[in-house]
C-alpha positions in Angstrom: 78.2 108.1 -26.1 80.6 105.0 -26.3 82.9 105.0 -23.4 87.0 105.4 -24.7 88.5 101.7 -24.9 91.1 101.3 -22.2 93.8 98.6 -24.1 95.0 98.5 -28.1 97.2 96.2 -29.5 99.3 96.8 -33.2 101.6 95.0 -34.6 104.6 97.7 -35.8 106.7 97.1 -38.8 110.4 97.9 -38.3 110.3 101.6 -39.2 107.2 102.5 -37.3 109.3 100.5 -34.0 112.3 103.3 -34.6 109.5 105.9 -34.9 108.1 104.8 -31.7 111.6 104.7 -30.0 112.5 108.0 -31.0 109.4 109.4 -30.2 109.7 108.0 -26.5 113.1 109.6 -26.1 112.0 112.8 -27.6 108.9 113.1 -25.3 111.2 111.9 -22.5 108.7 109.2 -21.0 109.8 107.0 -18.1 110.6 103.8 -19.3 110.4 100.5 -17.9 112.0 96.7 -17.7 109.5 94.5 -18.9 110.3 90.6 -20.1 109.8 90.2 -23.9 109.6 94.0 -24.8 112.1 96.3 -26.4 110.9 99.0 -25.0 108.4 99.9 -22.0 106.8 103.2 -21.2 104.4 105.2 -19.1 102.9 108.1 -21.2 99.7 110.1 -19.9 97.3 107.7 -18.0 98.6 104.6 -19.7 101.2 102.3 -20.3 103.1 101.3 -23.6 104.5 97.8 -24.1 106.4 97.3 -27.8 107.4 93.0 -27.3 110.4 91.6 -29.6 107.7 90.2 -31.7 106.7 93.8 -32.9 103.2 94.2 -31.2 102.8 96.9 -29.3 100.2 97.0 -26.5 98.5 100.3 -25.0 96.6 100.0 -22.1 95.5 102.3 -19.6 92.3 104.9 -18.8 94.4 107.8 -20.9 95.2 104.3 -24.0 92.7 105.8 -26.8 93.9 109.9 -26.4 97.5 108.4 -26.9 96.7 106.3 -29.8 94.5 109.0 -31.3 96.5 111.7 -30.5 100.2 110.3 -30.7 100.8 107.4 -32.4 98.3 107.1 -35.0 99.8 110.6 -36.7 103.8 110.5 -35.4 103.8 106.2 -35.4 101.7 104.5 -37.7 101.1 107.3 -39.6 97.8 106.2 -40.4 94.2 106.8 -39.1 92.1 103.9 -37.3 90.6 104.4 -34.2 87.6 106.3 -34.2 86.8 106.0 -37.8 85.8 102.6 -38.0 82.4 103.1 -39.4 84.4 105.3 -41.7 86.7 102.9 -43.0 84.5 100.1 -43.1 80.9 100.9 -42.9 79.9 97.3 -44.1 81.5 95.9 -40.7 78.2 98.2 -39.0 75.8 96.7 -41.4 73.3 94.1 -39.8 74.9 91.1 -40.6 75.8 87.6 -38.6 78.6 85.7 -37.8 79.9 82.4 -37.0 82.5 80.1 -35.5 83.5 77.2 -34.0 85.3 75.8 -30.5 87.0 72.7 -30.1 87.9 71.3 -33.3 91.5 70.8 -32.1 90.7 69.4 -28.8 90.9 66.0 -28.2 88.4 66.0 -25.3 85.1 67.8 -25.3 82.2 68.6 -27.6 82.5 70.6 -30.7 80.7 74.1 -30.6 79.5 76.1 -33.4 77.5 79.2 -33.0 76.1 82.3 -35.1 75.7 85.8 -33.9 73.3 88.6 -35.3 74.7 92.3 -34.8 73.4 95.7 -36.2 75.5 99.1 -35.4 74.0 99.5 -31.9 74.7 95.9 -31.0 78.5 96.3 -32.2 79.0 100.0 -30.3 77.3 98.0 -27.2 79.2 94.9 -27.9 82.8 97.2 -28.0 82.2 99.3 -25.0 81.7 95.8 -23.2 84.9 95.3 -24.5 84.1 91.6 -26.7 86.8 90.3 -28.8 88.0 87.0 -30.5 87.9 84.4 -27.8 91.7 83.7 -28.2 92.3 86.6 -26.8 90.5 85.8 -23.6 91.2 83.6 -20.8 88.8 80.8 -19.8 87.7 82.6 -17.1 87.2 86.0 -19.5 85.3 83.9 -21.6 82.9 82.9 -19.1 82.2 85.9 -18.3 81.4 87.7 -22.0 79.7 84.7 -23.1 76.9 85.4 -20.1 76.7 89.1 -21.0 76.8 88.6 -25.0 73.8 86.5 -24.5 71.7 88.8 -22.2 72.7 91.4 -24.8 71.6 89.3 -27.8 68.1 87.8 -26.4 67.7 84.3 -27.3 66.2 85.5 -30.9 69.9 87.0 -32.3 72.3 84.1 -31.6 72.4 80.4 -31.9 74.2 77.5 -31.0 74.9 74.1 -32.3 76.7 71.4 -29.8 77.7 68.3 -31.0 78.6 65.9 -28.0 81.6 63.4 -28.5 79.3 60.9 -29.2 77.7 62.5 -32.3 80.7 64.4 -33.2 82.5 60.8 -33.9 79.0 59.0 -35.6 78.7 62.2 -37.9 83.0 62.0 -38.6 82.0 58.7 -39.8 79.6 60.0 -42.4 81.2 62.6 -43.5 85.0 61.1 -43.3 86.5 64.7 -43.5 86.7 67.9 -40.5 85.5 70.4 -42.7 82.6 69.0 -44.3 81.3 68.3 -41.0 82.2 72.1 -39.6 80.6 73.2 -43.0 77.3 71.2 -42.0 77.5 72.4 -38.5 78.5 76.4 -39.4 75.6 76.0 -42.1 73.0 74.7 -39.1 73.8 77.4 -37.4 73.3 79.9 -39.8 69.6 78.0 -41.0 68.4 78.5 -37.1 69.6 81.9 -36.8 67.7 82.6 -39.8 64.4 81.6 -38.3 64.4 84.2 -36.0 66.5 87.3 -37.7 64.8 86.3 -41.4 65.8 89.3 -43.0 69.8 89.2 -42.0 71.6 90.0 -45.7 74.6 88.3 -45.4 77.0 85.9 -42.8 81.2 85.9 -42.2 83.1 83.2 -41.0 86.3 82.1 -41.0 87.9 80.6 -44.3 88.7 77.2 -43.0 87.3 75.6 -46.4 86.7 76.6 -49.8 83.1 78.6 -49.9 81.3 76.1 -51.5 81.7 73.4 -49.3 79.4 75.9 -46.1 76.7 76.8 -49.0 76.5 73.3 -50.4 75.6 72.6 -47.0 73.3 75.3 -47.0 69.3 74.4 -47.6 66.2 76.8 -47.6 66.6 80.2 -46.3 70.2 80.1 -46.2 70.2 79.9 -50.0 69.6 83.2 -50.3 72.3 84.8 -47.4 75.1 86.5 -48.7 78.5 84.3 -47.7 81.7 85.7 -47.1 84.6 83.7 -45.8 87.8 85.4 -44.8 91.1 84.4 -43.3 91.0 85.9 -39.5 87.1 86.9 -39.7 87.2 87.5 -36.0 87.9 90.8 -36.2 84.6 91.3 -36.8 82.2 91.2 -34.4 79.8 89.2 -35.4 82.3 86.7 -35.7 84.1 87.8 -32.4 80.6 87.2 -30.8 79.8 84.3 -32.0 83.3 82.5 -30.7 83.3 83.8 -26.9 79.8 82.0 -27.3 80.7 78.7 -28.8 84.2 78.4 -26.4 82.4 79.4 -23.2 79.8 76.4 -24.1 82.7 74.4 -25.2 84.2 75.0 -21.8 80.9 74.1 -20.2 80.6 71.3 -22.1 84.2 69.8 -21.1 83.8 70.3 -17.9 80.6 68.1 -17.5 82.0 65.5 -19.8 85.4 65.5 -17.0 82.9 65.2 -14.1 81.6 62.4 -15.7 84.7 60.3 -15.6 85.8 62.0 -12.5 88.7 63.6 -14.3 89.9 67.1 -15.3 90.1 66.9 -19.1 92.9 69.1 -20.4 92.4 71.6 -23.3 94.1 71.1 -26.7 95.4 68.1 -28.5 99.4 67.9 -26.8 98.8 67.3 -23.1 96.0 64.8 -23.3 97.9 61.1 -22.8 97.8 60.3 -19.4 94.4 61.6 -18.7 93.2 59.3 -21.4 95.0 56.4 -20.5 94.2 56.8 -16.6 90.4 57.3 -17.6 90.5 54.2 -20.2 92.0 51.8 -17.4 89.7 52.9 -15.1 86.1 52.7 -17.5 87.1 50.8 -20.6 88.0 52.0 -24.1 84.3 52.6 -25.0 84.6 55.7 -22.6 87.0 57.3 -25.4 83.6 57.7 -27.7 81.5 59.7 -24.9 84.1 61.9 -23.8 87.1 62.3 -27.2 87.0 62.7 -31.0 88.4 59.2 -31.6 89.5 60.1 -35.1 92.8 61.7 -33.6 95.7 59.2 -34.0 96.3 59.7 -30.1 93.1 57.6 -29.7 95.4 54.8 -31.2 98.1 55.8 -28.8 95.8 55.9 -26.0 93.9 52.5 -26.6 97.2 50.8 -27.2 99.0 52.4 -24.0 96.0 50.8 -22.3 95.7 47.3 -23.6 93.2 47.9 -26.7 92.9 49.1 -30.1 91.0 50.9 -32.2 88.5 47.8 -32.5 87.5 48.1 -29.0 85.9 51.2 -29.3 82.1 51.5 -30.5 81.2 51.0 -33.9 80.2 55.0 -34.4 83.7 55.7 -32.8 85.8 53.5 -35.3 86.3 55.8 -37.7 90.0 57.5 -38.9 91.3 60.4 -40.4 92.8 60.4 -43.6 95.9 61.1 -43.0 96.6 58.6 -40.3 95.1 55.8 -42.4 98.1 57.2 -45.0 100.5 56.8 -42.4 99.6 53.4 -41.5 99.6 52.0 -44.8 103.0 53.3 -45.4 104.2 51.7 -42.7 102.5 48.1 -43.3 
């Protein structure tokens, strides 16, 4: 029997906030000062958190009899939790899912992976608690990655991980991100279908019109069933499949900062001076093995540090679109 889930999160509309307000004063529950919220309570066994930006957080051994019992029927006024399969049986269907880490980081590989679920994976894989990797910490992630993959077997997921260095000679082939994440989701989906042959269909996010991932497609993955949709981490196939590719994206961007003997930062913002320290100290080549030089920052970077975008490898030369547009506006 599935264990009950200890935290919830909704996001309220502005008449289900007053219901929950009222319904905290009527029930008299001891209420809290908590930075953010509107309102903070303790109710049986948990803890109730509503933030200014309307999401409202449950948490606590006694979360899912509250939500089931309380504010499903007096709040939302709507049903959820516990009838999942209900609602949406096709979410307990075998299917797989994928996704992708480190498209928007400057430093570090770019990871896609594929996960296979059936209905006991996905009741295993919610009592363990898995969710979207964005709403994990690194050290969260870690963690579920390493149990997602002793619970999958080496047969139900897969993973593709493109270094720097080929990230930036295939960005000069394909001259566009989402081309080369359609090759890369599409890889993914082609190995997984080696080993799970008979999986009927695959999610993933819609970061590109559907055509672009089944052009990409070849052989087996002809004949999958693709859906795209706009937050497909809520399923958990797709859920699966991003703790996996982050917590190898992580791994990956920590090797690529020993390295250099640097700490490369996350993200796209904070990335200058460990780029320009590690450039003056092994040469703007380095950018190629350890960045996606098709960021403008490369060009902020290299000319911070004495170079330009000539200095760098051939493979590694290449430019987005838009900055190119921005340079020739302002030649």
């Amino acid at each position: 029997m599935p264990l009950p889930k200890n935290s919830f999160t909704f996001v309220l509309t502005p008449a289900q906030q007053e219901r929950l307000r009222a319904f905290a004063a009527e029930m008299q529950y001891k209420t809290f000062r908590v930075e953010h919220t509107t309102l903070a309570f303790e109710a049986s066994n948990c803890r109730v958190n509503l933030y200014t930006s309307g999401k409202c957080l449950v948490q606590g051994r006694g979360a899912e009899d509250f939500v089931l019992y309380f504010l499903e029927p007096t709040v939302l006024q709507s049903v959820g939790v516990g009838y999942e399969e209900v609602l949406n049986p096709d979410a307990f269907t075998p299917h797989m899912g994928s996704d992708e880490s480190g498209k928007g980081d400057f430093f570090g590989p770019l990871v896609t992976a594929a996960a296979y679920v059936d209905k006991d994976l996905i009741r295993a894989m919610q009592e363990l608690g898995v969710k979207d990797c964005k709403l994990l910490t690194d050290k969260q992630t870690l963690f579920f990655g390493g149990k997602i993959r002793e619970l999958l077997g080496k047969e139900r997921y897969t993973v593709v991980a493109m270094g720097p260095e080929a990230y930036n000679r295939l960005y000069g082939k394909f001259n566009n991100v989402n081309n080369l994440l359609a090759w890369a989701h599409a890889r993914c989906i082609e190995n997984l279908l080696e080993t799970v042959p008979d999986c009927p269909r695959a999610v993933a996010d819609q970061f590109a019109a559907e055509h672009v991932i089944k052009k990409a497609l070849i052989n087996k993955g002809k004949k999958i069933k693709l859906e795209q949709r706009h937050k497909a981490e809520s399923d958990m196939a797709v859920a699966a499949a991003s703790v996996l590719a982050r917590e190898m994206f992580l791994r990956g961007l920590y090797k690529l900062g020993e390295s250099v003997g640097a700490t490369l930062p996350k993200g796209a913002t904070d990335v200058m001076n460990t780029a320009i320290e590690v450039v003056k100290k092994h040469g703007p080549a380095v950018l190629a093995r350890i960045a996606k030089c098709h960021f403008t920052t490369t060009d902020k970077v290299l000319a911070a540090a004495g170079f330009s975008r000539r200095d760098l490898p051939a493979d590694a030369q290449a430019q987005s679109r838009s900055a190119t547009f921005v340079r020739k506006e302002k030649s």
